[in-house]
C-alpha positions as CSV (number, residue, x, y, z in Angstrom):
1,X,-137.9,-66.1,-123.6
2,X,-137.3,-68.7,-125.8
3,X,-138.9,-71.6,-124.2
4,X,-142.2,-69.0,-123.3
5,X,-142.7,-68.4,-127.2
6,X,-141.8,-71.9,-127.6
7,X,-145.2,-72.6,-125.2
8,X,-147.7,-70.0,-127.6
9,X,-146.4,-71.6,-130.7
10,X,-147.3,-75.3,-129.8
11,X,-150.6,-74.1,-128.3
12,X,-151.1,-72.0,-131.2
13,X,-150.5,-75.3,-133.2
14,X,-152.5,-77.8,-131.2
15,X,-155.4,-75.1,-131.9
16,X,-155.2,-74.4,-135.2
17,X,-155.3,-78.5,-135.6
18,X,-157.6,-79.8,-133.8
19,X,-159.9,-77.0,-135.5
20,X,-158.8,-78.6,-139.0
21,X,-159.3,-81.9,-137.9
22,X,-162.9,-81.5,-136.4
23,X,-164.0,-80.5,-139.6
24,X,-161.3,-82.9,-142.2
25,X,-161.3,-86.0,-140.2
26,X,-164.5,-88.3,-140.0
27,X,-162.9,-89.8,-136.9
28,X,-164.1,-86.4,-134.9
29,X,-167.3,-86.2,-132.9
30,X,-169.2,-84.2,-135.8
31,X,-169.6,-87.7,-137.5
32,X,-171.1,-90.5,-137.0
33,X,-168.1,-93.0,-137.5
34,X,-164.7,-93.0,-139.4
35,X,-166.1,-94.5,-142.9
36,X,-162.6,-95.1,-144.0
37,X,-161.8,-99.3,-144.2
38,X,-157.9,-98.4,-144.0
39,X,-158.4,-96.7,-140.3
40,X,-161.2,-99.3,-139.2
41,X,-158.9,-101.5,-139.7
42,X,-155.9,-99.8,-137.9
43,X,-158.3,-99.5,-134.9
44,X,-159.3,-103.2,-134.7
45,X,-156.4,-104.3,-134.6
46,X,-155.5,-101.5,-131.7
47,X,-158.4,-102.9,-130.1
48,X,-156.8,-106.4,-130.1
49,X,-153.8,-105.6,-128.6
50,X,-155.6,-104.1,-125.5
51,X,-157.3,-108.0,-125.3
52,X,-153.7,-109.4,-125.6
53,X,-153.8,-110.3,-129.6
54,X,-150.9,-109.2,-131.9
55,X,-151.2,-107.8,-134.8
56,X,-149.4,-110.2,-138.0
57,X,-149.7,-113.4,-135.7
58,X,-153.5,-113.2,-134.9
59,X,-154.6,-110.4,-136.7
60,X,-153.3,-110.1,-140.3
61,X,-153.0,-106.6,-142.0
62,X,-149.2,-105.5,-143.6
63,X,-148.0,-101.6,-142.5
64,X,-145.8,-101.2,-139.5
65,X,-146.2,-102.1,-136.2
66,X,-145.6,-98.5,-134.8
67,X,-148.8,-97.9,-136.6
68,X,-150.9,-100.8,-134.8
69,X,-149.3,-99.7,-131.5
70,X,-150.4,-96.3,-132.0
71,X,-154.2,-97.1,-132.8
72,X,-153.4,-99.3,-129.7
73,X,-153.4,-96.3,-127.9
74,X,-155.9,-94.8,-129.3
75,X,-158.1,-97.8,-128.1
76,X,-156.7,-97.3,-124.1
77,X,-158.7,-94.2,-124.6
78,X,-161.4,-95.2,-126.0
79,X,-162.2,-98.6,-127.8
80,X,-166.0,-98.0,-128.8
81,X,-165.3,-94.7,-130.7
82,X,-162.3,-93.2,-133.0
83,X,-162.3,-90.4,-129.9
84,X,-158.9,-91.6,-128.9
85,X,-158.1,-91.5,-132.5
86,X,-159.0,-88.2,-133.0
87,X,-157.0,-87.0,-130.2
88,X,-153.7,-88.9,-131.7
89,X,-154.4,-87.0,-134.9
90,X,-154.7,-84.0,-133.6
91,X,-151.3,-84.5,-131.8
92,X,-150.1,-85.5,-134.7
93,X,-150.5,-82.7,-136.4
94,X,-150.0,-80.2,-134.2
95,X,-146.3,-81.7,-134.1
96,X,-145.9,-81.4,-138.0
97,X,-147.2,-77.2,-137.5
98,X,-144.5,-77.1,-134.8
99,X,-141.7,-78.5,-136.7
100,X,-142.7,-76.7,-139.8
101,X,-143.0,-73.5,-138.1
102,X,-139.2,-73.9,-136.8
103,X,-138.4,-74.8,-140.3
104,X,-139.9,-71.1,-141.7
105,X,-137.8,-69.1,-138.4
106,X,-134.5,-71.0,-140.1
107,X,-135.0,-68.5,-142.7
108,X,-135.8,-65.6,-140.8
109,X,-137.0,-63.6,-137.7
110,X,-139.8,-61.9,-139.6
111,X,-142.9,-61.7,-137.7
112,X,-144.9,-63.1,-140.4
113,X,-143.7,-66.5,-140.0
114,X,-146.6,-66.9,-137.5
115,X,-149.1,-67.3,-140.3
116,X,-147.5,-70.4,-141.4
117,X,-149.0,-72.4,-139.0
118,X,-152.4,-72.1,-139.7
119,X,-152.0,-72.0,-143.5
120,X,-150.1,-75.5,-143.5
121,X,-152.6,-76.4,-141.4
122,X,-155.4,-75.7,-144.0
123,X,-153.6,-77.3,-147.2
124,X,-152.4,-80.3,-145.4
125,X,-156.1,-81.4,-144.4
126,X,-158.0,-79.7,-147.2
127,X,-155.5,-81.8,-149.7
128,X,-157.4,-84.6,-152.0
129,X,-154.8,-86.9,-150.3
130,X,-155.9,-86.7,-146.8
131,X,-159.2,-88.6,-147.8
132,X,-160.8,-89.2,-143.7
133,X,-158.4,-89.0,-141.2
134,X,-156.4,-91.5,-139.7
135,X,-153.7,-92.9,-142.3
136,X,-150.3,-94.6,-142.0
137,X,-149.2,-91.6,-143.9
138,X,-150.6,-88.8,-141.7
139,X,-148.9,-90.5,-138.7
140,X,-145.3,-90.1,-140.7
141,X,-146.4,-86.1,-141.3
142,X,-144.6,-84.9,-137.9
143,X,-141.7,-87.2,-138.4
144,X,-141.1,-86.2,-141.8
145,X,-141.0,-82.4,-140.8
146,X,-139.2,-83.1,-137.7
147,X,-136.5,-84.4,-140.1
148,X,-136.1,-81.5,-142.4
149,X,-136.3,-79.1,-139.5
150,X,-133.3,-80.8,-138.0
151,X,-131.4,-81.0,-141.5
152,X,-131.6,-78.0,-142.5
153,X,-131.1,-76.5,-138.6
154,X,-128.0,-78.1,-138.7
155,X,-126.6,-77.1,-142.2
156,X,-127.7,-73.3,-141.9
157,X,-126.7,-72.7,-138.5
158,X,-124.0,-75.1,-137.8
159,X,-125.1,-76.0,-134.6
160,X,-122.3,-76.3,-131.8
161,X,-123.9,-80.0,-130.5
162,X,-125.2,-81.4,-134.0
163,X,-125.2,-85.2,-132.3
164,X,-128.9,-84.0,-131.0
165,X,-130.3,-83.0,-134.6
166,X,-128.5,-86.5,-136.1
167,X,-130.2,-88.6,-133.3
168,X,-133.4,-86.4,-133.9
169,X,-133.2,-87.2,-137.5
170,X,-132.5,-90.9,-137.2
171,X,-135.4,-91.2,-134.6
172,X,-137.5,-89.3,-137.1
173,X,-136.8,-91.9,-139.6
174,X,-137.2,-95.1,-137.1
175,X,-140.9,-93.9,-136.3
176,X,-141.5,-94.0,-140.3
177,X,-139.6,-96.6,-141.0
178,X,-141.9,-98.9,-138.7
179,X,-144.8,-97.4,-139.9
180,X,-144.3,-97.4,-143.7
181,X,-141.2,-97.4,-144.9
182,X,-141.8,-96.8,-148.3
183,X,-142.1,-93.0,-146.8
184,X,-138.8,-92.9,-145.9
185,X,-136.8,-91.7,-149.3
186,X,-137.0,-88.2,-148.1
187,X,-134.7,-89.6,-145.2
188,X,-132.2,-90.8,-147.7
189,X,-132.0,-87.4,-149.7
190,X,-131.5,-85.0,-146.6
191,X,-129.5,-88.2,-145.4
192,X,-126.9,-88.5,-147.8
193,X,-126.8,-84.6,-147.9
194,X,-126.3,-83.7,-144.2
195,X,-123.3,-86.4,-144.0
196,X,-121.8,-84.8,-147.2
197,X,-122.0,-81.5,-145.2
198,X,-120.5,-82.8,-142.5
199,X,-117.9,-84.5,-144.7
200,X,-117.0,-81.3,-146.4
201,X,-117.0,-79.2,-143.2
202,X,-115.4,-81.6,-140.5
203,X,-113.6,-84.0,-142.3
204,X,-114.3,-88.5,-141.6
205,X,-114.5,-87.8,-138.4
206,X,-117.5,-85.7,-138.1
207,X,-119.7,-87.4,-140.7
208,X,-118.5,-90.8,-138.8
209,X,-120.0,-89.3,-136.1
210,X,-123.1,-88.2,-137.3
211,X,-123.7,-91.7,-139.1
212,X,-123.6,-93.1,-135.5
213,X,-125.4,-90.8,-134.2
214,X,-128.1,-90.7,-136.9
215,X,-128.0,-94.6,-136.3
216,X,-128.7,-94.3,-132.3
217,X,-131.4,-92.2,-133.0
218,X,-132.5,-94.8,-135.0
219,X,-132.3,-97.7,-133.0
220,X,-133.9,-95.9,-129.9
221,X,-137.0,-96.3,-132.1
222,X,-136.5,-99.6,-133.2
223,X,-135.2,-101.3,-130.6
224,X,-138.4,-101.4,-128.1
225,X,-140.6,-102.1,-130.9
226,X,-138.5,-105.4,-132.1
227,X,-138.4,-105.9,-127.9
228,X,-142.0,-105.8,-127.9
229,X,-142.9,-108.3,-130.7
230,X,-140.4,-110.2,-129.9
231,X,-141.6,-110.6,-126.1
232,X,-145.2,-111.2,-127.3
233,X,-144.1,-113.4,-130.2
234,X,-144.8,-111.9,-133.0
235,X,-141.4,-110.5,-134.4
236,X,-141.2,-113.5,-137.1
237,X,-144.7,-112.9,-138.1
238,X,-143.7,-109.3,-138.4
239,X,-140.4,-109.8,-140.8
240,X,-142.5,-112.1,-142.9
241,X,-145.7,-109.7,-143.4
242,X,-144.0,-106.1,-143.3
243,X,-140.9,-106.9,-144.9
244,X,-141.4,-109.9,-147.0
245,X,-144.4,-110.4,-148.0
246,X,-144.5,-106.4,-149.4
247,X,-142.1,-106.6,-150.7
248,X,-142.6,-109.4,-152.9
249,X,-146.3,-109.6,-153.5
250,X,-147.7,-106.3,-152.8
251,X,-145.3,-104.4,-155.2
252,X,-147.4,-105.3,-158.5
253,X,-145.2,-106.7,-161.9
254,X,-141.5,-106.5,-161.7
255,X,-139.9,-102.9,-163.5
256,X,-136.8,-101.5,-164.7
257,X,-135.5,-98.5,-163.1
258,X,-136.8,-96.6,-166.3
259,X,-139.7,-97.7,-165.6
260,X,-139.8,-97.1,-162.3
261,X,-139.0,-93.5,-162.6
262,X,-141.7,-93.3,-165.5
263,X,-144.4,-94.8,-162.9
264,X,-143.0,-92.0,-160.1
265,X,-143.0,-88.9,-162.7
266,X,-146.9,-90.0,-163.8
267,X,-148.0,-90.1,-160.7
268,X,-146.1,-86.5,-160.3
269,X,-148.0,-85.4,-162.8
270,X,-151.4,-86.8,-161.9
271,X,-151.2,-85.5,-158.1
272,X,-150.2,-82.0,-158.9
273,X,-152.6,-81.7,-161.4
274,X,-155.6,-82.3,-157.8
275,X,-153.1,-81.0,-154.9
276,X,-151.7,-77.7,-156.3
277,X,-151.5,-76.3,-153.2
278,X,-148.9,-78.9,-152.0
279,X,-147.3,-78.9,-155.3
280,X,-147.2,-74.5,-155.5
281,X,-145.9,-75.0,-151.7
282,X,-143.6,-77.2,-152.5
283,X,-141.6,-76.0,-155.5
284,X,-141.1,-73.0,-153.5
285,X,-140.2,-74.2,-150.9
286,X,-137.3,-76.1,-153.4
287,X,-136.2,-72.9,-154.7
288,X,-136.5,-70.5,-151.4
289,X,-134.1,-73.2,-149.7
290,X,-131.9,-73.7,-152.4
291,X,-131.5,-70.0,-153.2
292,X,-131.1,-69.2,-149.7
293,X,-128.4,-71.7,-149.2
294,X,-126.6,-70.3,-152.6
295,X,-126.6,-66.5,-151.5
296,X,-125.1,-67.6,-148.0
297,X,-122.7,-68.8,-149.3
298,X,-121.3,-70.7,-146.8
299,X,-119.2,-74.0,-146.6
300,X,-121.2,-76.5,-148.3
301,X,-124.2,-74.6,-149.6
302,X,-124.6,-76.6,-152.5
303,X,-125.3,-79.4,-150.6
304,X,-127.7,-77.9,-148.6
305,X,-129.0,-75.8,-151.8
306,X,-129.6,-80.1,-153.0
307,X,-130.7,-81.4,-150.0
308,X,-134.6,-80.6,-149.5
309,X,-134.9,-81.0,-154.0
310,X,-133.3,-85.1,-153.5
311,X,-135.3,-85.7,-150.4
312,X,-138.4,-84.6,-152.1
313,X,-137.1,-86.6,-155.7
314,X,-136.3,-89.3,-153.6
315,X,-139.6,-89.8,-151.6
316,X,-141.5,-89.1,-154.6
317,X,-139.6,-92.0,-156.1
318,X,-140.0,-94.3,-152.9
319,X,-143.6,-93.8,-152.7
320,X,-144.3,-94.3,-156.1
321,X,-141.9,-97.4,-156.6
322,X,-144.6,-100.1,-157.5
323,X,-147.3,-99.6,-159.7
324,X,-150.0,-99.9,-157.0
325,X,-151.1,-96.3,-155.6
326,X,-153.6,-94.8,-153.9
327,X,-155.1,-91.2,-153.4
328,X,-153.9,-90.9,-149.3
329,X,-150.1,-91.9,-150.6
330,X,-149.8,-88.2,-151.8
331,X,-150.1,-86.8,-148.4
332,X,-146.6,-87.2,-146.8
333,X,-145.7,-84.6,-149.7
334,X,-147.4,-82.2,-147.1
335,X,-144.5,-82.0,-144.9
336,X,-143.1,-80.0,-147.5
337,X,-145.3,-77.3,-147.2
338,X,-143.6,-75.5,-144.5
339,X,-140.4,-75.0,-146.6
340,X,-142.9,-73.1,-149.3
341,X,-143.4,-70.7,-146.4
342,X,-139.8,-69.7,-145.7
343,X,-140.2,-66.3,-147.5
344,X,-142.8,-65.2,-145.0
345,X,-139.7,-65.1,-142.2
346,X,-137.3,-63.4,-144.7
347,X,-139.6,-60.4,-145.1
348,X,-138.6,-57.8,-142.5
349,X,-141.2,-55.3,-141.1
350,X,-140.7,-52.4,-138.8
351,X,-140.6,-53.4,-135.1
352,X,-143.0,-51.5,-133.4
353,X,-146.6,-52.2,-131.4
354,X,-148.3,-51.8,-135.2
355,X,-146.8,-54.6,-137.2
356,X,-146.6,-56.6,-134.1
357,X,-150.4,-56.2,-133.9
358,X,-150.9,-55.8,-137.3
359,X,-149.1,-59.5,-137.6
360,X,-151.9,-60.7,-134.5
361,X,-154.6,-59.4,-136.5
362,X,-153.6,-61.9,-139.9
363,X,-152.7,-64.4,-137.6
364,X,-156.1,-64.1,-135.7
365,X,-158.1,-64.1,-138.8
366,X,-156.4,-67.0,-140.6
367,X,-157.5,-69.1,-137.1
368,X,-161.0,-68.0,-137.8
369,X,-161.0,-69.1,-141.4
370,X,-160.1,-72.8,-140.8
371,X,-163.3,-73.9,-140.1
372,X,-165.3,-72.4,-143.0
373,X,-162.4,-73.2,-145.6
374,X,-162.6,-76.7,-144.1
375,X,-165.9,-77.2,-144.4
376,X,-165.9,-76.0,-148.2
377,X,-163.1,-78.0,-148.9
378,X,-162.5,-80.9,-147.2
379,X,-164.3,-84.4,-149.3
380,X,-165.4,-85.9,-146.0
381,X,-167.9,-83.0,-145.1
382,X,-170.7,-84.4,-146.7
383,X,-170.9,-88.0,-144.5
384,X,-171.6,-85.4,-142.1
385,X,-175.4,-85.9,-142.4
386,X,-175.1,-89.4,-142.5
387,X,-177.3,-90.6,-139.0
388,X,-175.3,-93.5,-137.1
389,X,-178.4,-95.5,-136.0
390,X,-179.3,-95.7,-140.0
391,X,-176.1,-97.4,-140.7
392,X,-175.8,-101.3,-141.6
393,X,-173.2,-101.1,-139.2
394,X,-175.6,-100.3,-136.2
395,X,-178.8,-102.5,-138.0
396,X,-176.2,-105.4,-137.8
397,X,-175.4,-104.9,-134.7
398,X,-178.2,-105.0,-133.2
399,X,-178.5,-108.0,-134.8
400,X,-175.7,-109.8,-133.4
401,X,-175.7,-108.9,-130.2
402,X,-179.0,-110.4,-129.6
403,X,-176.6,-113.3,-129.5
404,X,-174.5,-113.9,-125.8
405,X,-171.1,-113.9,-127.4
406,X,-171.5,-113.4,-130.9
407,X,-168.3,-114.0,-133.3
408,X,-167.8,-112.2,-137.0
409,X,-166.3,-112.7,-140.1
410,X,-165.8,-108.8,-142.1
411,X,-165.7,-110.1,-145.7
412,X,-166.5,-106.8,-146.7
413,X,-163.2,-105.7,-148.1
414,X,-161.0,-104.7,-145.5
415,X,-162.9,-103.6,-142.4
416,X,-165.6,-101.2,-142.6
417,X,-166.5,-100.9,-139.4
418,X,-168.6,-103.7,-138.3
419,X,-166.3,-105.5,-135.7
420,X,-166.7,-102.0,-133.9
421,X,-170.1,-101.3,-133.8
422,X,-170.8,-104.3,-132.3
423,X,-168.0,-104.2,-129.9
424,X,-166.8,-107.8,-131.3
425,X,-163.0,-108.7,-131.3
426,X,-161.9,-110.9,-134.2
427,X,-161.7,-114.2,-133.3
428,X,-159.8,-115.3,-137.1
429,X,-156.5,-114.1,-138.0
430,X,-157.4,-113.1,-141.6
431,X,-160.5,-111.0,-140.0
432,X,-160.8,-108.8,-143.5
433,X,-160.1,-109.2,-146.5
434,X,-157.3,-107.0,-147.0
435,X,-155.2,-105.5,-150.2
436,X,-152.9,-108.2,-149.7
437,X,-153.5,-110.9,-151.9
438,X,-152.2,-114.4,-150.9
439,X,-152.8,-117.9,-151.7
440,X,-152.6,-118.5,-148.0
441,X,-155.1,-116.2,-147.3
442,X,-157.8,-117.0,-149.8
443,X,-157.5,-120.5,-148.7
444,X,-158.2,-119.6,-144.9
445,X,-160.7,-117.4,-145.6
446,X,-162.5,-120.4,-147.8
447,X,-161.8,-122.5,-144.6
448,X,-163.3,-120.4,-142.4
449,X,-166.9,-119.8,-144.5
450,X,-166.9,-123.8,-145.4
451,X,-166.5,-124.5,-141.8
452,X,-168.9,-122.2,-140.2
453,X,-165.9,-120.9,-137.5
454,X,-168.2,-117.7,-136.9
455,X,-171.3,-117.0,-136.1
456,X,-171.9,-114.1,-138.1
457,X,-170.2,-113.0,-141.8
458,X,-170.6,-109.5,-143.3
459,X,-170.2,-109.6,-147.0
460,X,-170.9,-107.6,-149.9
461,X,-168.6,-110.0,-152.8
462,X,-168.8,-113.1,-150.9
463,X,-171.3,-116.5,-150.9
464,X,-170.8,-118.1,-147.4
465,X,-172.0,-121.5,-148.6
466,X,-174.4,-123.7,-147.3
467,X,-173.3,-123.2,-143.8
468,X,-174.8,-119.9,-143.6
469,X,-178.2,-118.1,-144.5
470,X,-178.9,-114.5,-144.9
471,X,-181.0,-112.9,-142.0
472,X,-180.5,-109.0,-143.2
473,X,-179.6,-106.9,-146.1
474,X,-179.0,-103.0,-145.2
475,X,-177.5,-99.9,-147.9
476,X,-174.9,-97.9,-146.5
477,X,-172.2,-95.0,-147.0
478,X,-168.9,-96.5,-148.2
479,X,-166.0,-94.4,-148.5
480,X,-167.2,-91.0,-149.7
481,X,-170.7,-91.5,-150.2
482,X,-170.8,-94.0,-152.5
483,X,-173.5,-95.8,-151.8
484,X,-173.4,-99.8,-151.3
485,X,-175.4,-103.1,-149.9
486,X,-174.3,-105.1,-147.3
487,X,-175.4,-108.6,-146.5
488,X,-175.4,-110.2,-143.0
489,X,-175.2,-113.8,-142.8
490,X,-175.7,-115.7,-139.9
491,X,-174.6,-119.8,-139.4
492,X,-177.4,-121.9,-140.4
493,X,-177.1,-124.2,-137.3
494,X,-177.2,-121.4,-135.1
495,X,-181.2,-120.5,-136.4
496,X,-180.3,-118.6,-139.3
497,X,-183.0,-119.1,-141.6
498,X,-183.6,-118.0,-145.3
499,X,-185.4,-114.9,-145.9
């Protein structure tokens, strides 16, 4: 019985996203291309590890290696369109419904809990933070609701064999750990809650015992990822860029704690103020949980009454710890959402044929409406009409492929596609000019323009030098339409000529 309703939930969540995502996500069929440089640049680097490259040792970028190794994936599928990427997203997703619907049934056996699916589906994608599909942060989504669900599962219920949900929860936090692990304060909050539980219920031994379980779960994530750099040496590479090198040059000016907290609450304010319906979902979901946990009354209800408020404090601070931020950072707030729909299972309706169809009916009709709320909502909509063959992407490419086995240089900032389009691997470890700003960098990139090591270089900021001449100029979409030039420059003794 269990396991059969189980079976029409996730179906019923694999649907409902990949409805969302055709519409939300440029990286779906209905578009031309995923526009986004953040994802192009995921996917190259996928693409590279198929041809034996790794990412940090021959291909530079600085979020987690899980990430790269997913997009890697992605690429097996298919490496000349986001297809594969599109079909890991909608996974993904349809693994954060899932979770989040388990989280609402904590709560409740009312039939209505159903409905959550489809509206967390609809806020999470229609959100200004999901900007097109494919970010580190919508690959923590599932993890991040995984690890509430198995929290708060194990403080309402006390479940008889809790070493599964602390190995659940410490896996949960491995896969965003090595994907960004600035995402990971929401860990720390349910964390430091669930072994107080534990501590409070079971005595030393128990929370012992979840800490080493929580840590096994960890490690099982971990541990073949390290094993897997490490192999194809790039786990030193790795430590440097990920750890290091964010931590010390990415972060922005040094800042007290007060100031710290002052930079987190600002950005609270700012992304309420253009996600309400995460914020409204969210705050409910704070009090529902925490008044819940208060009228059970049960061993250790304040704790759990705390526990999903200091996750959500602690991520927000965590995510919002240096002064650099962007728009997408916003969106593992999401996997709050479900916990705003916990009242929907605590509202008891009469069993009988009519409510149970009644409850089809709203379900049905909520299914329907992702599409056309989509499509009014979501920011990416409009790239829509933009024609691939029209694209400086494509004009390049043609270009370049003229050539037997051209090479490329994105200077672009980040990648924006052009390594794809024309189905060139990156044959220079800083391929793009990424957010990460070191002297080492800059002085490899100069080397590689005064040297003429490529064929071709894309640039919009750039002046290749004397080494290279300009053989085509082409305006396309960046981002969400804003419209830019791009300039192709090809190596002067190669035949490029001035226009």
């Amino acid at each position: 019985m269990i396991r059969s309703r189980n079976v029409k939930i996730a179906f019923l969540s694999l649907v409902c996203a990949a409805l969302a995502l055709c519409v939300a996500t440029t990286s779906s069929s209905l578009y031309a291309t995923n526009f986004w440089t953040d994802t192009n640049i995921y996917f190259t680097i996928g693409r590279g590890m198929t041809q034996g490259l790794m990412p940090y040792r021959d291909l530079f970028d600085h979020k987690g290696p899980l990430l790269y190794m997913i997009y890697a994936l992605a690429a097996l599928m298919s490496d000349t369109s986001f297809i594969g990427v599109f079909c890991l997203e909608v996974i993904s997703l349809a693994a954060m419904l899932f979770a989040g619907y388990k989280t609402v049934r904590l709560y409740g056996e009312g039939r209505l809990a159903i409905l959550s699916i489809p509206v967390v589906a609809m806020v999470t994608v229609t959100c200004t933070a999901f900007t097109q599909g494919g970010s580190a942060e919508e690959f923590c989504l599932p993890a991040l609701s995984v690890a509430l669900y198995a929290a708060l599962r194990r403080m309402r219920t006390e479940e008889a064999r809790p070493a599964r949900l602390h190995g659940l929860f410490g896996a949960a936090m491995g896969w965003v750990f090595l994907i960004k692990y600035t995402d990971c304060g929401l860990f720390f909050g349910l964390g430091a809650c669930l072994i107080a539980w534990e501590l409070w219920n079971g005595g030393l031994g128990c929370a012992a015992k979840a800490v080493c379980a929580m840590f096994g779960g960890f490690c099982a994530i971990l541990i073949p990822v390290a094993v897997y750099l490490w192999v194809n040496g790039a786990l030193g590479a790795c430590l440097d860029v990920y750890f290091v090198q964010n931590l010390f040059t990415y972060v922005g000016e040094p800042m007290t704690l007060v100031e710290h907290l002052y930079n987190a609450l600002a950005y609270l304010r700012t992304q309420s103020l253009i996600n309400p319906a995460v914020t409204a979902l969210a705050v409910v979901g704070m009090v529902s949980c925490a008044g819940a946990a208060l009228l059970g009354r049960q061993h250790g209800c304040l704790l759990e009454a705390l526990s999903v408020t200091l996750g959500a404090g602690l991520l927000l601070l965590f995510v919002y710890w240096g002064e650099m931020a962007h728009p997408y950072y916003a969106l593992v707030f999401a996997s709050l959402c479900p916990v705003g729909l916990t009242p929907l299972a605590m509202v008891k309706l009469p069993r009988n044929r009519g409510t149970r169809w009644a409850g089809v009916a709203a379900c049905g009709a909520l299914v329907v409406s992702i599409v056309p709320v989509c499509k009014a909502l979501c920011a990416a909509v409009p790239l829509m009409d933009v024609k691939k063959e029209e694209m400086p992407q494509t004009v390049f490419a043609t270009i370049m492929n003229e050539e037997e086995s051209p090479t490329l240089l994105d200077l672009t900032s980040l990648d924006q596609g052009f390594y794809l389009a024309a189905g060139i691997m990156p044959s220079c470890r800083y391929f793009a000019d990424n957010n990460l700003q070191t002297e080492e960098k800059k002085q490899a990139i100069a080397g590689y323009m005064a040297e003429g090591t490529t064929q071709f270089i894309v640039t919009r900021y750039y002046e290749p030098g004397s080494r290279y001449a300009l053989v085509a100029q082409a305006q396309g979409v960046f981002d969400l339409c804003d419209l830019r030039t791009y300039k192709l420059y090809k190596r002067v003794d190669d035949g490029g000529e001035n226009p």
